[in-house]
C-alpha positions in Angstrom: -56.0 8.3 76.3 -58.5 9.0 73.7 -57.2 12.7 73.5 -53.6 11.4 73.1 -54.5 8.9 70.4 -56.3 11.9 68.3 -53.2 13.8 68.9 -50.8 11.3 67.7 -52.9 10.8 64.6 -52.6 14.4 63.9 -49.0 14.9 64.5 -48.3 11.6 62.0 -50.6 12.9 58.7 -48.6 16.2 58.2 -45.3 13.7 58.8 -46.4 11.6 56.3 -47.1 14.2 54.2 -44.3 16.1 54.8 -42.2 12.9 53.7 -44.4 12.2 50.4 -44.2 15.9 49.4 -40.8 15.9 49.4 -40.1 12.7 47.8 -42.1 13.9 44.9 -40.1 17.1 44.4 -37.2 15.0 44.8 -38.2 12.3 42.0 -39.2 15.7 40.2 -35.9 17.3 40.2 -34.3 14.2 39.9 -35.7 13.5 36.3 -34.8 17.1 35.2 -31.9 16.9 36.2 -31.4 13.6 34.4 -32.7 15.2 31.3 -30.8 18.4 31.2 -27.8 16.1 31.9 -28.7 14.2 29.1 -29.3 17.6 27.0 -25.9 19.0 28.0 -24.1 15.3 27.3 -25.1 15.7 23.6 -24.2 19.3 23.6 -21.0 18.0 25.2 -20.4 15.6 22.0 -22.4 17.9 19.3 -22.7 15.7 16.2 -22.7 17.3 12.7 -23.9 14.3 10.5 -25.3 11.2 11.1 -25.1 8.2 8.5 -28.4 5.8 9.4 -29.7 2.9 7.3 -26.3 1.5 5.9 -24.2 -1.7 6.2 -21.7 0.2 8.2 -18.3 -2.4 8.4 -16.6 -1.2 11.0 -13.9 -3.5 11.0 -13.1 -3.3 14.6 -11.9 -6.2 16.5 -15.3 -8.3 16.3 -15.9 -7.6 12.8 -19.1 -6.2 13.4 -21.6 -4.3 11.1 -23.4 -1.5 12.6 -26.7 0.5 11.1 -25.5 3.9 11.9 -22.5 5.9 12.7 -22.2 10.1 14.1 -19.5 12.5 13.1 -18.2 15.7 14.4 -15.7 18.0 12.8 -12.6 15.2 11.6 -13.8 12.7 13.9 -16.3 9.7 14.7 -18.1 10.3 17.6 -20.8 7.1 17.7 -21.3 3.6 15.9 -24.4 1.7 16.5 -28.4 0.9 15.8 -30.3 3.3 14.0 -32.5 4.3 17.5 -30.1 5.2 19.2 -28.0 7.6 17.2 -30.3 9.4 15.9 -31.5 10.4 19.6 -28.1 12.2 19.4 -29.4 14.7 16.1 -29.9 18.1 17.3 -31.5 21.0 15.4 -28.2 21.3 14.0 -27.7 17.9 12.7 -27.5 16.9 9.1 -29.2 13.2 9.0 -28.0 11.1 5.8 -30.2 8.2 5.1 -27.7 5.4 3.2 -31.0 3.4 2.1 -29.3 0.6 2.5 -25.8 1.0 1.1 -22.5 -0.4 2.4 -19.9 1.8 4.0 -15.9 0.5 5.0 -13.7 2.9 6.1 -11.6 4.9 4.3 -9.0 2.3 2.3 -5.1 2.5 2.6 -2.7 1.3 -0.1 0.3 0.4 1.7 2.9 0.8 -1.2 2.7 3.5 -3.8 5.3 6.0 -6.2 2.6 8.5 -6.4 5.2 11.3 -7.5 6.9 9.5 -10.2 3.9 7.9 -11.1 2.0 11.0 -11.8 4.6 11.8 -14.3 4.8 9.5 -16.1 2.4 10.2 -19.0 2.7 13.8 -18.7 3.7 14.8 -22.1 2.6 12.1 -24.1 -0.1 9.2 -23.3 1.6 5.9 -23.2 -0.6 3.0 -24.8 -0.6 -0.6 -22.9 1.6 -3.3 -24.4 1.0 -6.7 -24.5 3.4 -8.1 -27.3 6.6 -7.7 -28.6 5.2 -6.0 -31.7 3.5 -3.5 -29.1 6.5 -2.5 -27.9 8.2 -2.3 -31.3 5.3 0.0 -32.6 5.5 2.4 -30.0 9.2 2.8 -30.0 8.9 3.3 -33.9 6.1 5.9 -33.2 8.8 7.5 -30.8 11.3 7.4 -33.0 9.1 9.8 -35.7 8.8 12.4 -33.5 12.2 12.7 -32.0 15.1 13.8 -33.5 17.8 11.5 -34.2 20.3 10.9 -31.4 17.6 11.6 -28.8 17.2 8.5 -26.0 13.9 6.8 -26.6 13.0 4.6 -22.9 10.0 2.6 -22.7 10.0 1.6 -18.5 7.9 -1.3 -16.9 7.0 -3.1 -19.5 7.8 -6.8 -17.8 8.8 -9.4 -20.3 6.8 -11.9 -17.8 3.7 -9.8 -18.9 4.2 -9.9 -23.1 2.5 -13.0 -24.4 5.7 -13.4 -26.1 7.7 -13.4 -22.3 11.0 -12.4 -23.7 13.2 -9.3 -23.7 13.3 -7.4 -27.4 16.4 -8.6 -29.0 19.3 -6.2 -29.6 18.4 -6.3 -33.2 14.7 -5.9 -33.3 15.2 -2.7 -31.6 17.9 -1.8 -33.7 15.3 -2.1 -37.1 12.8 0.2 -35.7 15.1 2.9 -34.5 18.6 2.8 -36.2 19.4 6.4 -35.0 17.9 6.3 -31.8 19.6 4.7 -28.8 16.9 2.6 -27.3 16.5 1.9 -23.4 13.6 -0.7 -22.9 14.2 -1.0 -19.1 12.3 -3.0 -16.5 13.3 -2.0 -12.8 17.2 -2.9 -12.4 17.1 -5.2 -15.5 17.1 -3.9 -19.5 17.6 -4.3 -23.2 19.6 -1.6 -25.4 20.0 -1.9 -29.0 23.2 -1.1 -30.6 23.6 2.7 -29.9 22.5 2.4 -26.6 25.2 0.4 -25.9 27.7 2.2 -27.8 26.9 5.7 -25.9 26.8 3.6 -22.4 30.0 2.5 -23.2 29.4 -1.2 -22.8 31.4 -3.4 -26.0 32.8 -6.7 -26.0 35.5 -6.4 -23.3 33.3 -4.6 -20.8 33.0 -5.8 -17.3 31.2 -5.0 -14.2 33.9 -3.5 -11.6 31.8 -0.9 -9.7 31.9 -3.6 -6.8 27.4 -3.0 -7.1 25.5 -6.9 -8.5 24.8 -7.2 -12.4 26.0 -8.9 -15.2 25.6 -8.3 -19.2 24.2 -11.0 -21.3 26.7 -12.1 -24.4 26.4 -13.9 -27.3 27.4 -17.3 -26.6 29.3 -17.1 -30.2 30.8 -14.3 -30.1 31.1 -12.8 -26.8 29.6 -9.6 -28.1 26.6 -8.2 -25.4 23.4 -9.2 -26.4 21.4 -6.1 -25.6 20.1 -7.1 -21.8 21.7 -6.4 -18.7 20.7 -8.1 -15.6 20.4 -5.7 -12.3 22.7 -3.4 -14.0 20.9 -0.8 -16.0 22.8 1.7 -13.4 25.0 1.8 -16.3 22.3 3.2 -18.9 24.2 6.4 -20.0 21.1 8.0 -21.0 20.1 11.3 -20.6 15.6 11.5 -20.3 14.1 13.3 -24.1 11.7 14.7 -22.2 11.4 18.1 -21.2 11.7 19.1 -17.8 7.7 19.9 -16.1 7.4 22.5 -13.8 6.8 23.0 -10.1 2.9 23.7 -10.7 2.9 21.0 -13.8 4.4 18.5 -11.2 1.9 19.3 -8.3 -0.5 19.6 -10.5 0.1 15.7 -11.5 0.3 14.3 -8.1 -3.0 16.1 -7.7 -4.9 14.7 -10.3 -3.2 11.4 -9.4 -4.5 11.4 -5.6 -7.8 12.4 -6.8 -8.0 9.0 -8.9 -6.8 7.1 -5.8 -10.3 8.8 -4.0 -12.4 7.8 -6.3 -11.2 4.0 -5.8 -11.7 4.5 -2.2 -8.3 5.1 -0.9 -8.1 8.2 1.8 -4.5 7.1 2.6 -1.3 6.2 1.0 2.3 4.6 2.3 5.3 6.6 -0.8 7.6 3.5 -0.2 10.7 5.5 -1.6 10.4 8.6 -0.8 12.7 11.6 -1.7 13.2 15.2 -0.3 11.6 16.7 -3.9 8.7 13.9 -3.3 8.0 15.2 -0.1 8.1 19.1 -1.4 5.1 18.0 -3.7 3.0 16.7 -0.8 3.8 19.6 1.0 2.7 21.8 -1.7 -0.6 20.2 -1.8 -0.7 20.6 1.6 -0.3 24.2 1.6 -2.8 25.1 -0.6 -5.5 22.0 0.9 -5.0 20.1 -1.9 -4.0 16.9 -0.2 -6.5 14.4 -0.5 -4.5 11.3 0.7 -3.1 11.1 4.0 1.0 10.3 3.0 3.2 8.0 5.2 6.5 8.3 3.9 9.2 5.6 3.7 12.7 7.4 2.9 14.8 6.0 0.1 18.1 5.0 1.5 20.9 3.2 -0.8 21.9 0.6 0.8 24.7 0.4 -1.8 26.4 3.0 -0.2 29.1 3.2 2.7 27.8 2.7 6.2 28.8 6.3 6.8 26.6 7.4 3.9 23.7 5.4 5.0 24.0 6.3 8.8 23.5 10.0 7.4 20.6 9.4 5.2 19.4 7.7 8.2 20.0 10.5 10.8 18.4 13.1 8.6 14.9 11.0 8.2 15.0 10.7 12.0 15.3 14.6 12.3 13.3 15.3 9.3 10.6 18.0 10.6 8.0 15.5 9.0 9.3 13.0 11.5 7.1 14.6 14.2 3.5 13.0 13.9 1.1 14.6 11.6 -1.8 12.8 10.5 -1.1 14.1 7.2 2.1 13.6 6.5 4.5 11.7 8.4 7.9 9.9 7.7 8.3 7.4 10.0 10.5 4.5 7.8 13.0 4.0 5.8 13.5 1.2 2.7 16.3 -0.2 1.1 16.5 -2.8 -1.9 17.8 -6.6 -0.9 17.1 -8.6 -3.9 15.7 -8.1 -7.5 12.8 -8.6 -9.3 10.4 -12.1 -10.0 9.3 -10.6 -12.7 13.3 -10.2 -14.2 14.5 -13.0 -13.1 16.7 -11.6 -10.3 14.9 -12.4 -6.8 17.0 -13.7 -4.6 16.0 -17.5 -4.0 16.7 -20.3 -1.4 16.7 -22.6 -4.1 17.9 -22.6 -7.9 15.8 -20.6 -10.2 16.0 -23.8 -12.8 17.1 -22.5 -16.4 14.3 -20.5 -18.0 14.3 -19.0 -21.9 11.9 -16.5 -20.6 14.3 -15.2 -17.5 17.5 -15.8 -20.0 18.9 -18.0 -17.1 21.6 -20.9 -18.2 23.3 -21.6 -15.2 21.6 -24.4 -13.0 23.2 -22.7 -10.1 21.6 -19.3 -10.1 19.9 -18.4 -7.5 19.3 -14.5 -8.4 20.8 -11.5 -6.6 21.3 -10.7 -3.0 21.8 -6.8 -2.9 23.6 -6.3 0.8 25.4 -8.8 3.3 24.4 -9.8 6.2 26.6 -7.8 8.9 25.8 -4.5 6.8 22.1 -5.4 6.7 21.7 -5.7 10.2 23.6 -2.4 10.8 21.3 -0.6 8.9 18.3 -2.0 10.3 19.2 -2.0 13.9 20.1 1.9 13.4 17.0 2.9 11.9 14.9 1.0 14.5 16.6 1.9 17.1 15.9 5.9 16.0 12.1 5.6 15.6 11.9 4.2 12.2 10.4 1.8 10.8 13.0 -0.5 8.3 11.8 -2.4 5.0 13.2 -3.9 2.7 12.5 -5.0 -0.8 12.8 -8.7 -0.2 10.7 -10.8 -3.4 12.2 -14.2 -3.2 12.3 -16.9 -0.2 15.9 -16.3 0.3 15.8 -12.3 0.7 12.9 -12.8 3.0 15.1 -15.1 5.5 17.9 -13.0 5.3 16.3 -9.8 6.3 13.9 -12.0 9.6 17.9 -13.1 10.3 18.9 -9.4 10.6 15.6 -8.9 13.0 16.1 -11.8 14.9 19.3 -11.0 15.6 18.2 -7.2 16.5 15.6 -8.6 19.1 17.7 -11.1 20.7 21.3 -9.2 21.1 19.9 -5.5 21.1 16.3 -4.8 22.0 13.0 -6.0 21.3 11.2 -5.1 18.0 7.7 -5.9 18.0 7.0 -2.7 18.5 9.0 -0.6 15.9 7.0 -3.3 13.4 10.0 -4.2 11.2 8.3 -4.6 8.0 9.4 -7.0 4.6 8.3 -5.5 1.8 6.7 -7.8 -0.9 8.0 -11.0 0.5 6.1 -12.8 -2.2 7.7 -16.3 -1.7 7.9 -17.4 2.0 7.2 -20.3 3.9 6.1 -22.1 6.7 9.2 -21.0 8.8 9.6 -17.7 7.9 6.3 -17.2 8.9 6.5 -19.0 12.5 9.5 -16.3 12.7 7.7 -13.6 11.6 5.0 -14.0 13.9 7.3 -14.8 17.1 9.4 -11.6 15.9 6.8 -9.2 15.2 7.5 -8.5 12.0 5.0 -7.1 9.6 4.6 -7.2 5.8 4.0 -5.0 2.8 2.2 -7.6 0.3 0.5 -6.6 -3.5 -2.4 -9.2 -4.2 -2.2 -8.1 -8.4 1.2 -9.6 -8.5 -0.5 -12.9 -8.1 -3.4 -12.0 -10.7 -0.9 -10.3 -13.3 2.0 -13.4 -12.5 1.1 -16.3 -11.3 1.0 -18.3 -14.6 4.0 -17.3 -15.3 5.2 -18.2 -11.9 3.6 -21.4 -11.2 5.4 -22.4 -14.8 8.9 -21.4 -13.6 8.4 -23.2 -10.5 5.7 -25.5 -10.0 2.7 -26.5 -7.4 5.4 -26.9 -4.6 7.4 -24.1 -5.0 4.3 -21.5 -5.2 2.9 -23.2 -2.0 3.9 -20.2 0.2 3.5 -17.6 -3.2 1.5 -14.6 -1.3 0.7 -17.0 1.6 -2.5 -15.0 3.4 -4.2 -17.6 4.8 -0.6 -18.6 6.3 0.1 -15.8 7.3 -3.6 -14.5 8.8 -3.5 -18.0 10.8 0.2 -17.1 12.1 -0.9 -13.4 13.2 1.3 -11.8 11.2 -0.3 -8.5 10.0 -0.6 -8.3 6.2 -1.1 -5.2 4.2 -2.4 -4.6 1.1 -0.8 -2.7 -1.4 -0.3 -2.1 -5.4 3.0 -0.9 -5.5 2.0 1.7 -8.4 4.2 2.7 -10.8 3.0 4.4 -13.7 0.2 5.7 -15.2 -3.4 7.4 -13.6 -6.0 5.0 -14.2 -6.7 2.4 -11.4 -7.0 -0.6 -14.0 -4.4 0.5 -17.1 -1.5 1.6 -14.4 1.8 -0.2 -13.8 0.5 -1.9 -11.2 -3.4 -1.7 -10.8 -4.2 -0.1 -8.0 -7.7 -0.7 -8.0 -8.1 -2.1 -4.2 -11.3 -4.0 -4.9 -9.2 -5.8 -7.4 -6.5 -6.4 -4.8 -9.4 -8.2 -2.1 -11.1 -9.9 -4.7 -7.7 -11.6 -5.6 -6.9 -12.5 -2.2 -10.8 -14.4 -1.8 -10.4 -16.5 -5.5 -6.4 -16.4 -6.1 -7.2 -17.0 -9.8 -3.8 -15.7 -12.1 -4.9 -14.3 -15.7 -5.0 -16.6 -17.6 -6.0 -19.9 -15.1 -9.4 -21.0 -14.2 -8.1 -22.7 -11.2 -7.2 -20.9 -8.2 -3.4 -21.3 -7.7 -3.4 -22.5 -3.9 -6.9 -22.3 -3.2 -5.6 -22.6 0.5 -4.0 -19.5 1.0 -7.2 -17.6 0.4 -9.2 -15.2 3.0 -12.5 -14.5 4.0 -14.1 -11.4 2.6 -13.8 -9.8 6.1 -10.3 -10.3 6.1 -9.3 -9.0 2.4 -11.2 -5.8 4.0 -8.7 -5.6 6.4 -6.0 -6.0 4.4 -6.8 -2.4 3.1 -8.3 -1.3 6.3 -7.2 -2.1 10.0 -3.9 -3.7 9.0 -2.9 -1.1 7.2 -3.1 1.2 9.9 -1.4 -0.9 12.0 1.9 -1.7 9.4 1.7 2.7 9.7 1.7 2.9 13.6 -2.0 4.6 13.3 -4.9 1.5 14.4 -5.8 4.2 16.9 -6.2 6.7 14.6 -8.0 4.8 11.5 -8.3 1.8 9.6 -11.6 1.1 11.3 -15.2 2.9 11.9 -15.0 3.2 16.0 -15.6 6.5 18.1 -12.8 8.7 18.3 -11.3 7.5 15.2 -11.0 9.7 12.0 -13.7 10.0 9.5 -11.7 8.5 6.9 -15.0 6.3 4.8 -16.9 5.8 2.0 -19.7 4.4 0.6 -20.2 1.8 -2.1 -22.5 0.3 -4.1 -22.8 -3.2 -3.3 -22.6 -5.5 -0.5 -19.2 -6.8 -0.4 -19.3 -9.4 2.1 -23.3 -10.9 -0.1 -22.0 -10.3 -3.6 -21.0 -12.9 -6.1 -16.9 -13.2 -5.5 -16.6 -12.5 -9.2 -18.5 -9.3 -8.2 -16.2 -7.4 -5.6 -13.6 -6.5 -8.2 -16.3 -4.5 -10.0 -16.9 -2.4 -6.9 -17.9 1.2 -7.3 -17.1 3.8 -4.9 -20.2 6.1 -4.8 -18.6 8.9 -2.7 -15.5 9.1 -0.3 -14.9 11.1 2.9 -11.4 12.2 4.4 -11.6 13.7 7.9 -15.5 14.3 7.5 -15.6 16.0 4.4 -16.4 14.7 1.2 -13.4 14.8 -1.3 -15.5 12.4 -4.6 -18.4 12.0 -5.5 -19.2 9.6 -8.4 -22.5 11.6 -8.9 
């Protein structure tokens, strides 16, 4: 027994041994192969730069701010703590301390004329005007220099904006430049002076009878016009003094132009009415990698025209070869004009304007200008939604607005659903509290310009009142409701993110949206309706993307997203609110690669 026991004892040691050697080879393996896995993982996802020590604002769906974030090539690849990105560096890796500094990503203006803007000082610099007498001194200045007979046009210029708040009479312009026709024009309304009307045509037995909106302003004595037409200036025969820039001058423009917009921040831009020779100039920045604003295009269509006209303009968009997706350039809407202007006295209203001296309104009744009818305005919307385009409208007063969420309603309850084309209104300036339960139950999305408010508001609040500017740029409304807000400038004229027609400036644009305090006022004007700094970010940011069809693609700092970001020099979300709008953008990043640098 004793000889069996012995035995037993030897056969278990080199069992047990046996078992412990090869768990220990197995354990040994095991963490190679765990840290070769781990090795070929990162060289799977190879990282080029990583961003440590910033206030990253990633502006994903928690709001959260990160420490660190990885790129590779055009792309994010990681967002997180400090550790544990910078376990990802290889040899290869650039590491980029931020000491501190705040990042957002890369900031989208959703409404811009960046062609026609760039143009518009391009033979002669254009000073700002803020009286009557401004505007009379540059015209005489104009008026030295060209010869006689030649059209001098001053453009934008809103009356609501001169301290005086009136149009230049017929007479004053005639003093300054007797043999000039003068055109002072601001969007679809105008004042001529004496030759101006004489050349267009337009005496004292003149009438409208194009079967387009408009009327022209008389004398009340002696029936002879005044000077200023009212959504009418169609009928402007002028002819442009300028001469004609070239190909290269015009590309050149729209370069220097986009290159402004980077050094505010923005790394994308939404052309609101865009033309073929528009899109030619973006492509020809493209061509030579000159592009330095990724372009969503929204195609001009005159809604003025015949249905069969429009249904062509609208086919060719929807076939455009820039209709295919390009993160780039793509055209993927189309815009038309409903009403006029707040700012000339012709947005359409559900409720009388009220006579004004500064609007030139003597009719109780008026209610401004409604630009299409209903049946058309559904047609046109319901065919460009319903071939992969997204429809807007401009739509300023509370009476466009409805009309155009009646023409989407209808679409989603007697066609198809279209919260997922994102029918967009475009300013939609005054609302209220049940176009914005529509517009959330629709899914309908809107194209809003916070500097309206600062540059307006006075004005406004005196044409109207505390009541009637309750829903006047609603956010809070409409952040509450769901409804997804973009910002936007809708910039004119003029480089120069502060001295353009409008600012475009988009720390301006969230620092409006936080205090709502007009020019002027040192009250807010519906203190109410304003947002959290978080949320004026994403007003430039996330929601921006989203009004564009491309959340997935920007608009926030996630992996996988596009390195569209830039870095700033203060804390946007700890500053003083009086602070943001003074925000400089230290150095801005499209796709990865740095395109400014304020250094």
């Amino acid at each position: 027994m004793e000889i069996i026991r012995r035995t037993d004892r030897s056969i278990r040691r080199p069992i047990v041994w046996t078992f412990l050697s090869t768990f220990a080879w197995v354990f040994v393996w095991t963490m190679v192969w765990m840290i070769v896995s781990v090795a070929q993982a990162q060289d799977a996802t190879p990282v080029d730069t990583i961003y440590f020590n910033g206030r990253i604002v990633t502006v994903n769906q928690n709001s959260e701010v990160a420490q660190a974030f990885a790129v590779h090539k055009d792309r994010i690849v990681a967002v997180g703590d400090d550790s544990s990105l910078r376990k990802l560096a290889t040899s290869n890796t650039v590491l980029k301390d931020l000491r501190g500094r705040m990042v957002l990503p890369g900031l989208i203006d959703s409404h811009v004329h960046a062609p026609d803007a760039a143009l518009y000082e391009w033979d002669h610099p254009i000073p700002e005007m803020e009286t009557i007498e401004d505007v009379l001194a540059y015209i005489r200045s104009r008026a030295k220099v060209l010869e006689p007979g030649k059209w001098i046009s001053v453009s934008q210029v809103f009356v609501t904006r001169l301290s005086d708040q009136r149009f230049p009479t017929r007479y004053e312009l005639d003093k300054v430049a007797p043999e000039h026709p003068v055109f002072f024009r601001t969007g679809p309304d105008g004042a001529l002076n004496s030759l101006a009307l004489e050349l267009s045509g337009i005496g004292k037995d003149f009438a409208v009878t194009d079967g387009e909106p408009g009327y022209i302003e008389r004398d009340p004595q002696t029936n002879e016009p005044n000077g200023i037409l009212r959504s009418c200036t169609r009928l402007v025969q002028w002819t442009d003094p300028k001469t004609k820039p070239s190909d290269q001058e015009r590309s050149s423009r729209l370069e220097l132009l986009l290159r402004d917009y980077n050094s505010v921040g923005l790394t994308s831009i939404c052309d609101r009415l865009a033309t073929d020779d528009g899109i030619r100039l973006y492509e020809s920045l493209l061509e030579r990698d000159a592009l330095t604003c990724r372009v969503f295009l929204s195609y001009s269509v005159n809604a003025q025209a015949s249905m069969e006209e429009i249904e062509k303009t609208i086919q060719k968009a929807a076939t455009h070869p820039r209709h295919d997706y390009d993160n780039r350039i793509w055209l993927r809407g189309v815009k038309i004009f409903l009403d006029g202007g707040m700012l000339t006295g012709s947005a359409y209203m559900r409720e009388p304007w009220g006579l004004s001296t500064i609007y030139s309104i003597t009719d109780p009744k008026y209610r401004g200008l409604l630009y299409v009818e209903p049946s058309k305005l559904y047609q046109m919307a319901k065919l460009a939604l319903e071939n992969d385009l997204q429809f807007t409208a401009h739509s300023v007063g509370d009476g466009a607005v409805h009309a155009l969420i009646d023409a989407y309603e209808r679409i989603s309850t007697r066609d198809f659903q279209v919260r997922d084309k994102r029918p967009c209104i475009t300013h939609c300036n005054f609302m209220s509290a049940e176009a914005i339960e529509r517009m959330s139950k629709v899914g309908i999305v809107a194209d809003l310009q916070p500097a309206w408010l600062l540059l307006d508001g006075k004005t406004l609040l005196k044409q109207f009142g505390q009541e009637r500017t309750a829903y006047f740029q609603p956010y809070r409304s409409l952040a509450s409701a769901g409804v997804v807000v973009g910002g936007g400038s809708d910039h004119m004229q003029k480089i120069g993110s502060l001295r353009s027609v409008n600012p475009y400036n988009p720390f301006l644009g969230m620092s409006i949206a936080v205090e709502r305090i007009p020019r002027g006022m040192e009250q807010a004007l519906h203190p109410e309706q304003a947002i959290t700094r978080h949320e004026a970010i994403r007003l430039y940011t996330w929601n921006n993307a989203y009004l564009t069809f491309e959340e997935k693609q920007k608009g926030s700092i996630e992996a996988g997203k596009l390195a569209d970001f830039i870095i700033i020099d203060r804390d946007l979300l700890e500053c003083p609110a009086d602070q943001i709008a003074s925000t400089k953008v230290l150095e801005t990043y499209v796709g990865g690669k740095i395109i400014y640098s304020a250094n």
